[in-house]
N, C-alpha and C positions, 0 to 999 in steps of 0.2 A: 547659741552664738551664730551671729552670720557667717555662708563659707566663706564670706568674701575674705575674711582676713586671712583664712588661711592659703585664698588664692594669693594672696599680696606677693608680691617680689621681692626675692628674697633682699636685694639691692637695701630695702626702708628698715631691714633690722638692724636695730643701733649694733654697732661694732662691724656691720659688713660694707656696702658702698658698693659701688661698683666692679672694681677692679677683684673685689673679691670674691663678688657675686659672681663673677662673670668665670672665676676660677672654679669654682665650688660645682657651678654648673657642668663644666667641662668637664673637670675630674670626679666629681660623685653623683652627677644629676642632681644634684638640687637646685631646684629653680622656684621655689616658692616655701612659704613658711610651713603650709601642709607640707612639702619633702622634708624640708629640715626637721617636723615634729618624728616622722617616721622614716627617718636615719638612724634606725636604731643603734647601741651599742655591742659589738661585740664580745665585749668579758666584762663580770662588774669586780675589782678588787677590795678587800675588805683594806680600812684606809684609818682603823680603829688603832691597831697597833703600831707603836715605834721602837724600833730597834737601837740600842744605847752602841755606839759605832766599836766598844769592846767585846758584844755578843755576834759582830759579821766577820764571816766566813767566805770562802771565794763559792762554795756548792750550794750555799740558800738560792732560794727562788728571788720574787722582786720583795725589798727590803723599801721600810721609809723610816727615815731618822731625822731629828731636827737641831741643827748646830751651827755656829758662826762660823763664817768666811775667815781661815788665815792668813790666806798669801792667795795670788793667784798671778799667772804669768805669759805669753807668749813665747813657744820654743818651735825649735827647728825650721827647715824651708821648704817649701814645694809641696808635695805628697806628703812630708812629712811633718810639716807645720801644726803646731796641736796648740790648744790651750787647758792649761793644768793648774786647780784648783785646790785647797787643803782646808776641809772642813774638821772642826772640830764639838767635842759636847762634855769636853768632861774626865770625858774616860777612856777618848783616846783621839786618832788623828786619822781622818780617810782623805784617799785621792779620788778626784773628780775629774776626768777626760772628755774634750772636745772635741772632731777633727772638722767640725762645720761650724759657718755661723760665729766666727771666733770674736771678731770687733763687736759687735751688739752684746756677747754673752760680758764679751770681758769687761765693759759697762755696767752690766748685771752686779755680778759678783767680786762686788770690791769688799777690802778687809773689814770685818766690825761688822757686817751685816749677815741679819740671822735669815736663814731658809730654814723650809721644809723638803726633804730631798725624796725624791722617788727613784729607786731605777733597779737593777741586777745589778750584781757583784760576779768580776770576773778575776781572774789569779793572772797574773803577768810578773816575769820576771820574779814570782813567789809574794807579791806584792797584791793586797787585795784592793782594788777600785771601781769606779760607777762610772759607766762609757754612757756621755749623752743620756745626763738624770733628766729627771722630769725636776725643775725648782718652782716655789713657790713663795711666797710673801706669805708668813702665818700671821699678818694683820687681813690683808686680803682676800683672804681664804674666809674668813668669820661673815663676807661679806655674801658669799657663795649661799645660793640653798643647801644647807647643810644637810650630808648624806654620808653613812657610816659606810657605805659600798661606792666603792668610786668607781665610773663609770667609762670604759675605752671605748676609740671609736677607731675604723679605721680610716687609713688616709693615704695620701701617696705623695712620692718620694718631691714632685713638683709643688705639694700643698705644705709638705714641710719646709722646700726650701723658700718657699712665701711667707713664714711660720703660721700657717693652719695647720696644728699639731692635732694631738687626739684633745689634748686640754683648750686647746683654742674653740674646740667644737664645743667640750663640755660647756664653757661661757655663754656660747653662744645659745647653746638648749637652755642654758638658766636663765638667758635673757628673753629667750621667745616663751619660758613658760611663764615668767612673771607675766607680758602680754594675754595668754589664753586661758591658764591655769584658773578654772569655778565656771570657766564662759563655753565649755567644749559643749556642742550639743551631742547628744545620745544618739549611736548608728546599731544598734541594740532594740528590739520591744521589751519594755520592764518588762512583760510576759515571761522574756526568753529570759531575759538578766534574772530573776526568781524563781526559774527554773531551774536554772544553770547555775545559782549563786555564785556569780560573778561582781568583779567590782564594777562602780561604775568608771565609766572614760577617762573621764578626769583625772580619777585616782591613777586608774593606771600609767596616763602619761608621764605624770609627776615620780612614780616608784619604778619605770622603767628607764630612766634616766638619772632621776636620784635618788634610789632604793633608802628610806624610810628605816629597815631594816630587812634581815633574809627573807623575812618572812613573807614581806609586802612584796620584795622583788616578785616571789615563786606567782604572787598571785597575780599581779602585772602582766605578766611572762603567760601567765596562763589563759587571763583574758584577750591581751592580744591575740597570741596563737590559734586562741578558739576562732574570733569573730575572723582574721585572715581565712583561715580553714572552714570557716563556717560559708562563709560570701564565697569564696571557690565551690564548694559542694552547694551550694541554693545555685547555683548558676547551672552546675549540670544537672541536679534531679529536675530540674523546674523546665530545662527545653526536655528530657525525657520524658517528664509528664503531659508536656503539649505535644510532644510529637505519636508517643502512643496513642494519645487521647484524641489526637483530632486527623491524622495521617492514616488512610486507611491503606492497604496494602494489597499485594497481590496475593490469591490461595495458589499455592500447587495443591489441588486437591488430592491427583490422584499417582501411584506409583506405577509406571507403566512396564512395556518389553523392553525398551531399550535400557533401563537401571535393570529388570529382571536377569537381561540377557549377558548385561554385565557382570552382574551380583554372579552367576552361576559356570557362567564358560569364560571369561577374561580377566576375572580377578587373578595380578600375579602375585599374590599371595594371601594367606589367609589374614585377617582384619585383628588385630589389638581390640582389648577388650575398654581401650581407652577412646580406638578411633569409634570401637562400636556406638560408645555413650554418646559421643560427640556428635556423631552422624545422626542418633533421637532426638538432641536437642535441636540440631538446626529443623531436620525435619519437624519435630513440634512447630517452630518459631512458622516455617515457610509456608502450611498447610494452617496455619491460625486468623489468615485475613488480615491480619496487620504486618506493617513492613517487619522485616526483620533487622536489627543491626546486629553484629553478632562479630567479638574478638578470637579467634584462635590461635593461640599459642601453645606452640610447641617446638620442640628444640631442631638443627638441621637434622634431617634423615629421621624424624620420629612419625613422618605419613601423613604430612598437612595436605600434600598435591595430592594423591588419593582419594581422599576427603572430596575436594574441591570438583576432583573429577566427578565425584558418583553426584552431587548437590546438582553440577550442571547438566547429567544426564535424567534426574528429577525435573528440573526445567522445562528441559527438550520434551521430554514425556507428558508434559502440559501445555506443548506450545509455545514454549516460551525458547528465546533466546539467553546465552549470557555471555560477559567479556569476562577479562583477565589482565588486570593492568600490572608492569610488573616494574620497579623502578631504573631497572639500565635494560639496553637491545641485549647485551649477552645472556642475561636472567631472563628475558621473556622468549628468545632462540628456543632457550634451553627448553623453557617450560613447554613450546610448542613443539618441538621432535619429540619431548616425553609424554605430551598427551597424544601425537599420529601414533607412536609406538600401542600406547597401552590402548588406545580406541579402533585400531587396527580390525578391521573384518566386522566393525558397527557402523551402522547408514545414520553417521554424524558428518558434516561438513564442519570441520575446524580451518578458519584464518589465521592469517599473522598480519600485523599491521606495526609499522616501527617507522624510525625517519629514513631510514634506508629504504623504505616500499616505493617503486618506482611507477609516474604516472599511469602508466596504461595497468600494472595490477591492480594500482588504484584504485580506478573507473571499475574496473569488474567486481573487487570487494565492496564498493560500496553500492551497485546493483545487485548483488547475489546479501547482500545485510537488509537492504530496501524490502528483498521477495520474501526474505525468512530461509532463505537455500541454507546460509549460514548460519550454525545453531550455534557453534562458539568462536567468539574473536579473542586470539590473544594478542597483547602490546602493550607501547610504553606511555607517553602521553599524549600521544601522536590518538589517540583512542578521543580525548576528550574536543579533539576539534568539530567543530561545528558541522563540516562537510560528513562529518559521521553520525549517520541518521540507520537508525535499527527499525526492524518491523514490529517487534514486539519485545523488548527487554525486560528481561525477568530478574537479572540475579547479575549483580556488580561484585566480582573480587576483585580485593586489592591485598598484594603481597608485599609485604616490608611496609607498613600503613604509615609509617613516619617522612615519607618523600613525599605524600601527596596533600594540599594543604585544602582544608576544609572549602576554599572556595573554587580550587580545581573541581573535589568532587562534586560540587552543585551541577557541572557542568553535565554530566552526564545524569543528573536526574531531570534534566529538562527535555532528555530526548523521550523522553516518556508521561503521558498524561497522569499516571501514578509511578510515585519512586519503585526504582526495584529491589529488590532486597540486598544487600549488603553483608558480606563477609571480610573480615581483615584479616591479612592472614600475617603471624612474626612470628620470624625465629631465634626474635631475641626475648629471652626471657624477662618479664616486666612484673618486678617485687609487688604485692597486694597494695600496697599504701600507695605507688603509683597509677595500678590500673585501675582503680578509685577514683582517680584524680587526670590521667590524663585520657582515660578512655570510661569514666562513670556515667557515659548514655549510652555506651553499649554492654547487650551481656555478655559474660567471657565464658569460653570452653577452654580447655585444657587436652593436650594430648600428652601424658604425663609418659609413655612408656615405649623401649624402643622394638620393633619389627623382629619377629624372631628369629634367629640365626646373628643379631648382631650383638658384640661385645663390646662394653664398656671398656672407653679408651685409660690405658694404666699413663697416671703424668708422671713426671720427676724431675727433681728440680738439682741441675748440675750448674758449678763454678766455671768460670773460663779455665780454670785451670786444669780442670777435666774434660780436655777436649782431644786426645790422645784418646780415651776410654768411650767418648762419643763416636769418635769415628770409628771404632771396630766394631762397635753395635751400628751402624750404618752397614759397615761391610758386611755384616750376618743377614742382615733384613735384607740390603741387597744380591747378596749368593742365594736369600729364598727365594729372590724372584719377583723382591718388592720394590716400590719406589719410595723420596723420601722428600719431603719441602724444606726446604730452610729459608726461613722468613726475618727478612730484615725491619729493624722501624724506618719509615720515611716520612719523618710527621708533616714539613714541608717540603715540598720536590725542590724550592731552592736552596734547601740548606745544605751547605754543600757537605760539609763533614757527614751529614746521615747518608748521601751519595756515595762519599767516599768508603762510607762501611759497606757497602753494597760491592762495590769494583773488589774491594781486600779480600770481604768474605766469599767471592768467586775466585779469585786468583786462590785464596788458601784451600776451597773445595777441590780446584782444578790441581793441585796442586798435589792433596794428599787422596784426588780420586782420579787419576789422571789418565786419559784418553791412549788407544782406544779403549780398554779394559772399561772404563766406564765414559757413559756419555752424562754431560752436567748442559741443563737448560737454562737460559735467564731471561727473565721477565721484569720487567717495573714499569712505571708510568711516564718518562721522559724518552720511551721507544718508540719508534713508529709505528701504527698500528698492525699494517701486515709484518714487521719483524715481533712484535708483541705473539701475533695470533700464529708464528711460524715456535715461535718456544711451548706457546701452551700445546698445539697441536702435538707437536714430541713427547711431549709429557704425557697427554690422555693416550695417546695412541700406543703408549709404553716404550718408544725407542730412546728417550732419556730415562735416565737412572734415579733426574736428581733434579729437581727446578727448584732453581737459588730465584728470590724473589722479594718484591714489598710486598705490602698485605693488599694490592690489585688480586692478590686470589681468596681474598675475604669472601668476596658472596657469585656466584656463578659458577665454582669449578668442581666437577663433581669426578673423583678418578679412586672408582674401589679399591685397584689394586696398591693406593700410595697409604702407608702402615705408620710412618713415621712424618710426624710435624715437629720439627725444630725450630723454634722460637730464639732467634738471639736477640739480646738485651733485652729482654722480656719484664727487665723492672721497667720498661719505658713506656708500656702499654695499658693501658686501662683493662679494669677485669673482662669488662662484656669483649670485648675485641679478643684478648686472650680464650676467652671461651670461643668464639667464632672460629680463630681459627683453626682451633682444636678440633673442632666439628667438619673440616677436610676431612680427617683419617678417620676410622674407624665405620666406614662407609661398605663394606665389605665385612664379609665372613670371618676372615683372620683379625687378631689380636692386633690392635693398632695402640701405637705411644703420642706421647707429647711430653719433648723435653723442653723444660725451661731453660737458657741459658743467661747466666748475668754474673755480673763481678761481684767481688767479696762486699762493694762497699754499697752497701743495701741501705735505703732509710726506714723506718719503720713501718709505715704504710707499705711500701712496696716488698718489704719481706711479709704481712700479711697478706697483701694479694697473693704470691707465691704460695705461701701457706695455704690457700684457700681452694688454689687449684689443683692443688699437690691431694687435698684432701676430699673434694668433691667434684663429680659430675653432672650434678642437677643446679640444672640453669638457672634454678629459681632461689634456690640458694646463695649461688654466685652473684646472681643479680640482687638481693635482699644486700650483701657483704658490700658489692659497691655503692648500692643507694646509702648504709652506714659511710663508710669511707669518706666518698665524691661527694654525697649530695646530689641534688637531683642532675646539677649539672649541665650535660649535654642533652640530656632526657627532656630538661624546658625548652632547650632549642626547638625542640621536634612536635612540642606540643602544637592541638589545633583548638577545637572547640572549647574542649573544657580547661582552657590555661588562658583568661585573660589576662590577667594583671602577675605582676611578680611576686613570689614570696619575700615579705621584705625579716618576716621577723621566724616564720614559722621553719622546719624542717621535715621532710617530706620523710626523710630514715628516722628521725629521732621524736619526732612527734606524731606516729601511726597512732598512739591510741588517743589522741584531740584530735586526729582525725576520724578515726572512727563515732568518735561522740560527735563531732560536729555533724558528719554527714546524717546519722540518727536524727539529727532533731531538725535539720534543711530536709529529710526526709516527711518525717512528723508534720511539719508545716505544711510542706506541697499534696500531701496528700487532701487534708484538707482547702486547701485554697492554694490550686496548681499555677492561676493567674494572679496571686498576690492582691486578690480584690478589695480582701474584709479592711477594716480602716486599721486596726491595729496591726496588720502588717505592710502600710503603706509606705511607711520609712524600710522594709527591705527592697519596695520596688525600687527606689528613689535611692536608695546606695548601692542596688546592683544596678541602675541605670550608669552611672556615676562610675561605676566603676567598669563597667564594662559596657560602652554604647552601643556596643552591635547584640545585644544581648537577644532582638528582635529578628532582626534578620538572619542568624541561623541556628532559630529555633527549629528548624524541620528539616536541618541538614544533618545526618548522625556524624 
């Protein structure tokens, strides 16, 4: 079939017009008949059975029954204006509640007229009824493509008050498949499709909207899934395959004195036998002639910067230069006093470079980068401007790799006639079916284990109403000599109630740790910066006891001697963020906590996350439990290269293993025909064109 039709506007599909089109657009994206086919359904309900209105109950799930209209009425005023219906079938009498929409419905449902009713049952007043059923005409219904699975969509609260319900959509999919349904062209090679014993297009569209029966649905569901997941993963092996194959790289051939002199007199501490692996691998990658791209993750404080240092003192030892971009001025400070510290009594010239760096240091950093004086620059993005011209650059780290976006990084491989090699450094743990998918052209290391001498932080998860028994474990940590965070949520800095927990929860700190016996620091994001950097400064330096705060101390604060993190309302937080913070304490020698603090009335989700932290300290863990949970989430925001287009059908937690087969057989392909030449694969060039038009231009960007 030609695409044109499914480019058509959605405007020309009988039952939509403009006015609707122009809603549809707004509130779900759909702008064309291709969105509308792949708007998928959220739940499909089986639509087989009806319930005789003497077998419902107020605790069934969604019920459908089919009975005439009794009575139907307008009651009450204002707010409480409703309209109340009385269906019956026989064998007995149910109520039907409206509090929207009342003149059009009560039109609807006048007496002697038979429906089909959809909806829950809830108990009121001891009284069982159906709030805002779904109704239908059981003549017009016969008219519908008939499907034993009925099919939801979602919608919002503006599209229903337009009535684009979830049924109004279902219409509309039946009207647009009767249009395409037998004419879909194939975005599939039979090859693959008989490989994969898959259905064809067609079918599926038809069974993912009007499920056939279970059976047909599963396989629907399964082809979609595949070929989303499939076109995602050909997109990334296939620029890894050009960029391997045709990007050739710098060698460090050789391991010199200055890594030896490191290795032997200035290591401050002995090497994990996880940092050890990791340090082969890069070194493999760096001495191999080809670029390297390379992920490292590892949790805070498990010895990434260590890593990073010895990699760029391999560099230097070749001649080469490297940078260090780090995503805020406080994180790249940080990183440059702790590499003066540890490179200390080595003939390495280390920079800083941030928006803070004032002209005339300027001009001298970027003459002493020009000679090669300077063997490492660290900074934030202030790095990828133009005026920053290196003599020889060898080795680009980037730390927290989700702030920096694929066409920043280009920037910095221009200052070089060959790319330099590439390290990413996070410390946020990223589930396997993600780093697949959002990082699958580079390869990953792991730094799975923590520095010896540190202990696994003990969590536990307290009620507000245990906050008498929290402050005297405060009071002990603090008579040993510790300090303690307590960390408020501030999801927007204008909301004022999450502000006003912030002021409460300092007044109650100061209250029951009260001055001078103890000193209490506060920090958030709505302070000035030198009152900001005058609270943190008391805290690391140890002369507060206690820095009340937002999560502004998520990434940058590094203070051994603080043992205790306190999380209030910690249901409000997402896992990985709760893991972060927890990654403040246990930075030091001594026995570090994280208590969770939140009220009894927990939903379930957020009594699993609680749960999950309560029970584990591997990040990767944590992060597998929110990718289940959340979904990928915020995690697509952050995507670069390998995330063109949206998941519309597939899920990144609950479909790892169609992703794994997908990626196998985009693997399989590229191997053999890395540029998609042969003819039989010229329909994947032409829908990964399609689907992603930049698909050329950063093929040789990792």
């Amino acid at each position: 079939m030609q695409t044109d039709i499914l480019d058509r506007d959605i405007k020309f599909l009988p039952g939509v017009g403009p006015k609707r089109a122009e809603l549809l657009k707004k509130e779900l994206g759909i702008a064309t008949f291709g969105d509308m086919l792949t708007y998928f359904p959220y739940k499909h309900v089986d639509r087989t059975k009806f319930y005789k209105i003497s077998q419902i109950t107020g605790d069934l799930p969604y019920i459908q029954l089919e009975g005439s209209i009794v009575s139907a009425g307008i009651t009450g005023s204002g707010r409480n204006r409703r309209l109340t219906a009385i269906i019956a079938d026989g064998t007995g009498q149910l109520e039907l509640v409206w509090f929207k929409g009342l003149r059009w419905i009560h039109d609807l449902v006048r007496p002697g007229k038979k429906f089909i009713v959809y909806g829950k049952p809830t108990t009121f007043n001891n009284k069982v009824n159906l709030v805002h059923p779904e109704m239908e005409d059981p003549d017009k219904q016969e008219k519908q493509i008939r499907s034993a699975l009925q099919s939801f969509y979602n919608t919002s609260e503006k599209l229903k008050s337009s009535f684009i319900t979830s049924r109004v959509i279902g219409k509309l999919q039946n009207r647009l498949l009767g249009l395409v349904y037998g004419k879909l062209e194939e975005t599939l090679p039979g090859k693959l499709i008989e490989k994969t014993g898959l259905i064809n297009i067609n079918e599926a569209f038809l069974n993912i909207h009007f499920p056939q029966g279970a059976d047909k649905l599963k396989k629907a569901e399964a082809r979609l899934k595949f070929e989303e997941l499939f076109y995602l993963q050909l997109n990334i092996v296939r620029q890894k395959a050009v960029r391997t194959g045709k990007v050739r790289g710098l060698a460090f051939s050789r391991v010199g004195s200055l890594f030896n002199d490191f290795y032997h007199n200035h290591l401050p501490f002995e090497l994990t036998a996880a940092q050890k692996r990791v340090l082969k691998e890069i070194r493999r990658d760096t001495g191999s002639g080809k670029q390297m791209n390379r992920l490292l993750q590892g949790d805070v404080g498990s010895g990434k910067t260590l890593v990073a240092v010895m990699i760029m003192l391999i560099a230097a030892d070749n001649r080469y230069q490297s940078c260090l971009m780090a995503p805020t001025e406080i994180l790249a400070v940080q990183h440059y006093n702790t590499l003066k510290n540890i490179l200390d009594g080595l003939p390495v010239e280390t920079g800083l470079l941030t928006g803070s760096t004032g002209k005339r240091e300027r001009k001298v950093l970027h003459e002493k980068l020009l000679s090669g004086e300077i063997k490492i620059l660290i900074g934030t993005h202030a790095l990828i401007e133009e005026s920053v011209q290196f003599e020889r650059l060898g080795l680009a780290i980037i730390d927290e790799q989700h702030r920096f976006g694929v066409a920043q990084r280009a920037k910095i491989w221009k200052k070089n006639l060959r790319p330099p090699h590439v390290l990413v450094m996070t410390a946020t743990p990223i589930p396997r079916t993600l780093a697949m998918t959002v990082y699958g052209d580079l390869e990953v290391s792991v730094i799975d284990e923590l520095p010896p001498g540190r202990k696994p932080v003990i969590t536990a998860h307290y009620y507000d109403t245990h906050r008498e028994r929290l402050f005297g474990f405060m009071r002990k940590q603090i008579a040993a000599g510790r300090q303690v965070y307590v960390v408020y949520p501030l999801i927007k800095e204008s909301e004022k109630m999450d502000y006003k927990d912030l002021e409460d929860g300092y007044e109650s700190i100061t209250r029951a740790f009260p001055p001078p016996g103890y000193v209490t620091a506060i920090v958030h994001g709505k302070m000035k910066i030198e009152n900001k950097e005058t609270g943190m400064k008391q805290f690391v330096k140890g002369s507060a006891h206690i820095l009340v705060s937002t999560t502004v101390i998520e990434v940058g604060v590094d203070v051994p001697n603080a043992s205790v993190m306190v999380i209030e309302s910690a249901e409000r937080f997402g896992l990985s963020q709760l893991h972060q913070l927890r990654g403040r304490v246990g930075r030091g020698s001594d026995q570090s906590f994280c208590i969770l603090m939140t009220s009894h009335k927990l939903s379930n989700e957020a009594r699993q996350r609680i749960k999950t932290m309560v029970n584990t300290n591997d990040g990767f863990e944590i992060a597998e439990a929110d990718l289940k949970l959340r979904g990928p989430g915020d995690m697509e925001g952050t995507m670069q290269s390998g995330f063109p287009f949206d998941l519309k059908i597939s899920h990144l937690g609950k479909d790892s293993r169609i992703l794994e087969y997908a990626r196998q057989q985009a693997i399989a392909i590229t191997e053999e025909d890395p540029m998609l030449e042969k003819p039989e694969n010229k329909i994947l060039y032409v829908q990964l064109r399609k689907l992603n038009p930049e698909v050329e231009e950063w093929s040789r960007i990792s």
